[in-house]
Phi, psi and omega in degrees: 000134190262170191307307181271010145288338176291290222286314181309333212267326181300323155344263230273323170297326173303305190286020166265358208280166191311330183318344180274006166303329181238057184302326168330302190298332208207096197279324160325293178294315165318307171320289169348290155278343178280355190281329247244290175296314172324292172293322156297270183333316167311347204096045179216122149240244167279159185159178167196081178324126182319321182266007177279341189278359228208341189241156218261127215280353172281330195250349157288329169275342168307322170248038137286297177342280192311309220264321167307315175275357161245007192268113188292343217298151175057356150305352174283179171211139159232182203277143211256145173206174186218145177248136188260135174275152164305349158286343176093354172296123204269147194219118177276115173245190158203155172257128127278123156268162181266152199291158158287130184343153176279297181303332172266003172282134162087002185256140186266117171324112161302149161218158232255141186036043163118313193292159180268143187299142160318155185306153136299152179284172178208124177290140158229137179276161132224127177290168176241191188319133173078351171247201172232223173258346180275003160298010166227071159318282175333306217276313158345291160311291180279017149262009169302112182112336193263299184233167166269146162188156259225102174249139169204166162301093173302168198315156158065347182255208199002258187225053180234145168298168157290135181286109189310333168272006167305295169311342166235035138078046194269099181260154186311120174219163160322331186289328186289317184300297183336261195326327147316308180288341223234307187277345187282344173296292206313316142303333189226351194197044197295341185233161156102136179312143173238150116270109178267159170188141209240078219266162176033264175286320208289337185274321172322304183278343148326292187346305183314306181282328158328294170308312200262320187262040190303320166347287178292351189266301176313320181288313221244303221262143176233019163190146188230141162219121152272100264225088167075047167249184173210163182231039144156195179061008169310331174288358180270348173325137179243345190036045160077016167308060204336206203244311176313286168343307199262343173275313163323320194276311157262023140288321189240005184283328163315306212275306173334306190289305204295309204256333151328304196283021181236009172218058220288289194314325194314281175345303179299313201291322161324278153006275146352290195269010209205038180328295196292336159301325181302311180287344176269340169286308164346294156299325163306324142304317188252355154207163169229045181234173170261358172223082164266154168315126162304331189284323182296314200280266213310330167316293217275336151308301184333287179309303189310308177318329202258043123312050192307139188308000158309304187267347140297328187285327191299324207235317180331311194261017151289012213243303203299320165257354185306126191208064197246028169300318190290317171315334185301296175290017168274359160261013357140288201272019188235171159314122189218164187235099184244128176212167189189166210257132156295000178254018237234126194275007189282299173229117176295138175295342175294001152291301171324297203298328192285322197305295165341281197338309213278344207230054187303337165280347201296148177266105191263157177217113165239152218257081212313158168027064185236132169252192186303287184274085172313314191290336148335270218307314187224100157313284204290357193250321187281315152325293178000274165310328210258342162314279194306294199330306165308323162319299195302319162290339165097010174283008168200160183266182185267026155260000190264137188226146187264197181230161165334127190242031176047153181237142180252015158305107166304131210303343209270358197211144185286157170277152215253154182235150178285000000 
């Protein structure tokens, strides 16, 4: 970390400190720090990119603006369906279905003694903290068609409800997700071969489901790929933090959030105003090369922003007790994918190599000059892995070609390497 980063980071620890309790008096500052914590909780922490400081903050919103409206990013759509969790919480998915055989069109399917042709396997996605399902854009895009698959919000994020146990003082734990990825199986893939894949919290809630269902993971499931996880020890994370730092950020980050997410609108508008800090953590945090696509950065903004700070506080301290190393071998007997941006300071990859560790057939990848959203940053790297993975389960043949996963190198420079 350089001198004016040092000074930003120090920034931000002061608007972490208790005075932000009493934010009320001062919605700026209350921006500050809810923008500072927003982002730490999200897969952010202190930080700024340098060049953010150098530009006129009127001609950076003119190109978000310009970047929001062209950006293709989070346009898909599938046929939309809802899972209800046991809590009464409404959970949004949508289906891609996959094209029909070239030999069955226009033909009416036999069935052979009676019986119904078998389930198509079904990918099911889980996204991680602070995004939705359009955070696996890409992979979307070049498996369109291909396969079936299962995209959804967890609770409280995209269009997916607010989690109904909040209001009766229900706190959020991993375990809860599992069971959430269990009713959207339940809903949405009731039969039929499963691949779960998982990106951060989302390989977390694999975990989960994992822990609780072993049953279906034994019946069901032929390939896991985990994607920018961790299966516990997250409070030991520095998120690349000098040591004074990352210890003052968890001393005072419980109480902070507690008393931000009690203040929501204050907080949001503060956010708001306090964009460009917001974009530069973002990015620092969320890759780890310098010429990712701008649209793609703003994307990845996007997703974050609509994350009200309620539901970072709200979730945040599931990360802190999330512990699923005993869980890990019961994926043990399937094809698994563990990969994860060697840059990537949120779930480090040296979380990946033990989750690897726990799994000795598992396929480890790690993704040179990659941050936490890996699948953003190097598409074409992540697709890739998640093709053979599909082979390897037999959820697709090995003739099978994906369609284009874009490249998120900027045009103007070649891509850069460590």
């Amino acid at each position: 970390m350089d001198e004016v980063e040092a000074r930003i980071a120090a920034a931000a620890a002061e608007a972490l400190a208790p005075r932000a309790a009493d934010a009320a008096g001062s919605w700026r500052r209350a921006g500050l720090a809810g923008a500072a914590i927003g982002v730490v909780a999200a897969g952010a922490a202190a930080g700024v990119a340098v060049e953010r400081l150098t530009v006129g903050r009127g001609m950076r919103k003119k190109a978000r603006l310009a970047l929001d409206a062209a950006g293709p990013y989070g346009t898909l759509r599938g046929t939309p369906g809802t899972a209800i969790a046991e809590d009464g919480t409404a959970l949004h998915y949508e289906v891609d279905e996959p094209d029909a055989p070239a030999e069955a069109a226009g033909a009416r399917r036999r069935r052979l003694f009676g019986r119904k042709a078998p389930a198509p396997a079904t990918v099911v996605f889980s996204h991680g903290y602070c995004l939705s399902q359009d955070s696996w854009h890409f992979q979307r895009a070049a498996l369109a068609g291909v396969v079936r698959t299962v995209h959804w919000d967890q609770r409280s994020h995209g269009r997916s409800g607010r989690g109904r146990g909040r209001a009766q003082g229900v706190q959020i734990t991993i375990e809860q997700l599992g069971r959430d990825l269990k009713a959207v199986i339940d809903a949405a893939a009731p039969e039929g071969p499963l691949v779960l894949v998982g990106h951060s919290m989302g390989g977390m809630t694999v975990m989960a489901l994992a822990d609780q269902f072993p049953d279906l993971v034994r019946e069901r499931v032929v390939g896991v790929a985990l994607v920018g996880t961790s299966g516990g020890k997250l409070s030991e994370v520095d998120f690349g933090l000098p040591v004074a730092g990352v210890n003052a950020v968890r001393r005072v980050l419980p109480g902070v959030l507690k008393a931000l997410g009690s203040q929501v609108d204050l907080v949001e508008r503060g956010r708001r105003a306090t964009a460009d800090l917001f974009a530069g953590v973002v990015k620092r945090y969320s890759f780890g090369s310098r010429d990712v696509d701008p649209g793609v950065v703003r994307f990845a903004e996007r997703l974050i922003e609509s994350t009200p700070i309620d539901v970072v506080a709200e979730f945040y301290p599931a990360f802190t007790e999330h512990d699923k190393a005993e869980a890990l071998p019961l994926l043990a007997g399937v094809p698994v994918l563990v990969l994860a941006g060697d840059r990537d300071l949120i779930t480090p990859s040296a979380h990946s190599e033990v989750i690897a560790a726990a799994l000795p057939d598992a396929e480890l990848v790690l993704v040179p000059d990659a941050g936490h959203l890996v699948m953003l940053e190097h598409p074409e790297a992540v697709t890739d892995r998640l093709a053979d993975l599909l082979v390897r389960a037999g959820a697709v043949s090995g003739a099978t070609t994906v369609g284009g996963h874009g490249n998120t190198a900027h045009p103007d420079r070649p891509r850069e390497r460590p």
